[in-house]
DOVEX-540921 format. One record per residue (C-alpha): residue in one letter; x, y, z. Coordinates in steps of 0.001 Angstrom, whole numbers, padded with zeros to 6 digits, always signed. Each point is the difference from the previous one (the first is absolute). Layout:
! DOVEX-540921
AXYZ...
! end
This chain:
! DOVEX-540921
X+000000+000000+000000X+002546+002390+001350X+002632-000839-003542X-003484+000529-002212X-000694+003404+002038X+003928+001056-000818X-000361-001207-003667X-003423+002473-000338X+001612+003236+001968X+001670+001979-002522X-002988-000136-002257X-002713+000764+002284X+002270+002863+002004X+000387+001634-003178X-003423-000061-000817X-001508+001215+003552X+002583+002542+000120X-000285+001359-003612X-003655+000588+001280X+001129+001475+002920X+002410+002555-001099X-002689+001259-002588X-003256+000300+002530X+002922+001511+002252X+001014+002682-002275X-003133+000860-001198X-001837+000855+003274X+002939+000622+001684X+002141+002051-002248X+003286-001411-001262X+002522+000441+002733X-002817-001023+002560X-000847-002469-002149X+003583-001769-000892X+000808+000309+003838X-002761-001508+000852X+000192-003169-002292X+003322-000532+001168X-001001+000113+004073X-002757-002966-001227X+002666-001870-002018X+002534+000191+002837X-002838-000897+002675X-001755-003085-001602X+002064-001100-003162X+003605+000210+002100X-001024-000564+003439X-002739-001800+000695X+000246-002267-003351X+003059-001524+001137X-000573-000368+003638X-003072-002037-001177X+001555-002132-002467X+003291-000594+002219X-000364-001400+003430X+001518+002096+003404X+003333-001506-000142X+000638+000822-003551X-001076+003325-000178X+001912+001060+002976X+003230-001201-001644X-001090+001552-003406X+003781+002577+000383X+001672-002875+001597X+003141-001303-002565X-000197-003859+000226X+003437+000198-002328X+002214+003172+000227X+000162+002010-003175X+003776+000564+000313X+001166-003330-000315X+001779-002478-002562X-003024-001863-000661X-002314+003573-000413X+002625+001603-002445X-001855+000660-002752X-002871+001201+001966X+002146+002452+001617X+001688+001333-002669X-003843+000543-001128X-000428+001845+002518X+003074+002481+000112X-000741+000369-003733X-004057+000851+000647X+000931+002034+002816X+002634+002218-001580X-002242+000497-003587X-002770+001821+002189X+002787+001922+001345X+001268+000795-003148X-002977+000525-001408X-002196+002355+002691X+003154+001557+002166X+000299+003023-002078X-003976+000909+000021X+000128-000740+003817X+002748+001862+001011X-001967+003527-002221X-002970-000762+001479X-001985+001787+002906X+000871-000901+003550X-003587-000270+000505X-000790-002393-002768X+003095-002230+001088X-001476+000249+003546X-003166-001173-001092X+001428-002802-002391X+002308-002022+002433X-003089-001270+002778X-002486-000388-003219X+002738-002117-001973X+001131-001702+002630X-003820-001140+000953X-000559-001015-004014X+002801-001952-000005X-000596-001911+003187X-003515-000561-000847X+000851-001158-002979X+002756-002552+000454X-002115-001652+002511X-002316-000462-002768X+002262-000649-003149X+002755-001419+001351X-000559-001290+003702X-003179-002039-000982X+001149-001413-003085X+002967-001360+001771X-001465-001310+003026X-002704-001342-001864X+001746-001827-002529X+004117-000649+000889X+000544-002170-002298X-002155+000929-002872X+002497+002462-002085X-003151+000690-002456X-002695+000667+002703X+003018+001802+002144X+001672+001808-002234X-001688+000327-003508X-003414+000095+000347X-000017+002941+002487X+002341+001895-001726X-002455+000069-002882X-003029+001081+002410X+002722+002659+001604X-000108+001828-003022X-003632-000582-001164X-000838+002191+003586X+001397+002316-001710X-002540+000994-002352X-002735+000510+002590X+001706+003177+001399X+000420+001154-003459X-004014+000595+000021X+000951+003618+001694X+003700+000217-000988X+000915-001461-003285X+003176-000074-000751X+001226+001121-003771X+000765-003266-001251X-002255-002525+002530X+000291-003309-001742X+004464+000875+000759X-000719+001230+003141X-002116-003363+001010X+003215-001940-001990X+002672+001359+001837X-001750-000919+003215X+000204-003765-001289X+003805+000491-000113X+000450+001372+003158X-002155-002577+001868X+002021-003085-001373X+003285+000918+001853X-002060+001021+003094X-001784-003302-000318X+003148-002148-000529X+001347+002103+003070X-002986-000971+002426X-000219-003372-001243X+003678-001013+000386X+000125+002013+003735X-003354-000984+000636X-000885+002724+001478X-001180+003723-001305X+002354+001946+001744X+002991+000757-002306X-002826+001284-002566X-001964+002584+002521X+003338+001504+000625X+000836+000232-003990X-003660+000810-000902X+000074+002586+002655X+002982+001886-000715X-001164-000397-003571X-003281+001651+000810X+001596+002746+002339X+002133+001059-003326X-002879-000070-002006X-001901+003053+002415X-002328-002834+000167X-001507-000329-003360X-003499+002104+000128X-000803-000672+003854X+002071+002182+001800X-000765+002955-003042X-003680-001018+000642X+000332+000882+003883X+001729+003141-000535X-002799+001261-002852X-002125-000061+002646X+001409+001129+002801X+001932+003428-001448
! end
């Protein structure tokens, strides 16, 4: 039952949500709106999802490494790692460092929640759920990672969505292969994180501050 419910998630989140971001926005207005379909998909799709579909015990060990990344055996998943982490450097560092100390203020708690919300979701459930299934572990949520993606774009579409939603894919599959061969989602909330900090947060934190200024 549980494997079936994992198999139908990324379909059904992005269809509930997709809803959700539209009704959102349009009584709401679209900063109210897009903050307020992330709070929902934080609440029920990365929280209370997985602590129903993952007994006590496994949830609570969810950022626990059962392997250590930096290790002979985990090479190539750390050198992932170093080389995710220091592209989203590369990448976002210069737009950070211009940016308003508010907005940066803003975007470090609100990334930092996104990403831990998610990994417990993407990464921690997958894993726990299926350790030695590299399709159902690593794959298969990768691909419903970046289909997610598309339901945010209801209020915020980025200019090329079908690349954005693609380049999610990519990213996931060396965060997957991370969680699955530490078995844990720790490594990738720190990466994601960071990631996310650099980023000013995607359109959350510039949501909050649109309506708070």
């Amino acid at each position: 039952m549980k494997s079936h419910t994992c198999f139908a998630l990324p379909l059904l989140l992005l269809l509930v949500m997709a809803g959700i971001f539209a009704l959102s926005a349009r009584w709401l207005g679209a900063e109210a709106g897009y903050l307020l379909g992330f709070a929902f998909y934080w609440l029920f799709w990365c929280q209370l999802v997985p602590r129903w579909l993952l007994n006590k015990a496994e949830f609570a060990t969810i950022l626990r490494d059962r392997a250590p990344l930096f290790c002979r055996a985990n090479r190539l998943a750390a050198l992932l790692w170093l080389t995710v982490t220091l592209v989203s450097v590369f990448m976002y560092a210069g737009d950070f460092l211009r940016a308003p100390l508010t907005l940066i203020l803003l975007a470090a708690p609100l990334a930092t929640l996104n990403s831990f919300r998610e990994e417990i979701l993407w990464r921690g459930l997958y894993v726990r759920q299926f350790p030695q299934n590299p399709w159902m572990a690593i794959l298969y949520p990768s691909l419903g990672f970046a289909l997610w993606h598309f339901a945010p774009q209801v209020i915020y579409p980025a200019e090329n969505v079908p690349g954005f939603v693609l380049s999610n894919f990519f990213l996931a599959l060396p965060y997957r292969y991370i969680a699955w061969r530490t078995g844990s989602a720790k490594w990738t909330v720190i990466s994601h994180s960071l990631s996310g900090i650099l980023a000013l947060s995607g359109f959350l934190a510039p949501s909050v501050l649109a309506l708070i200024v």
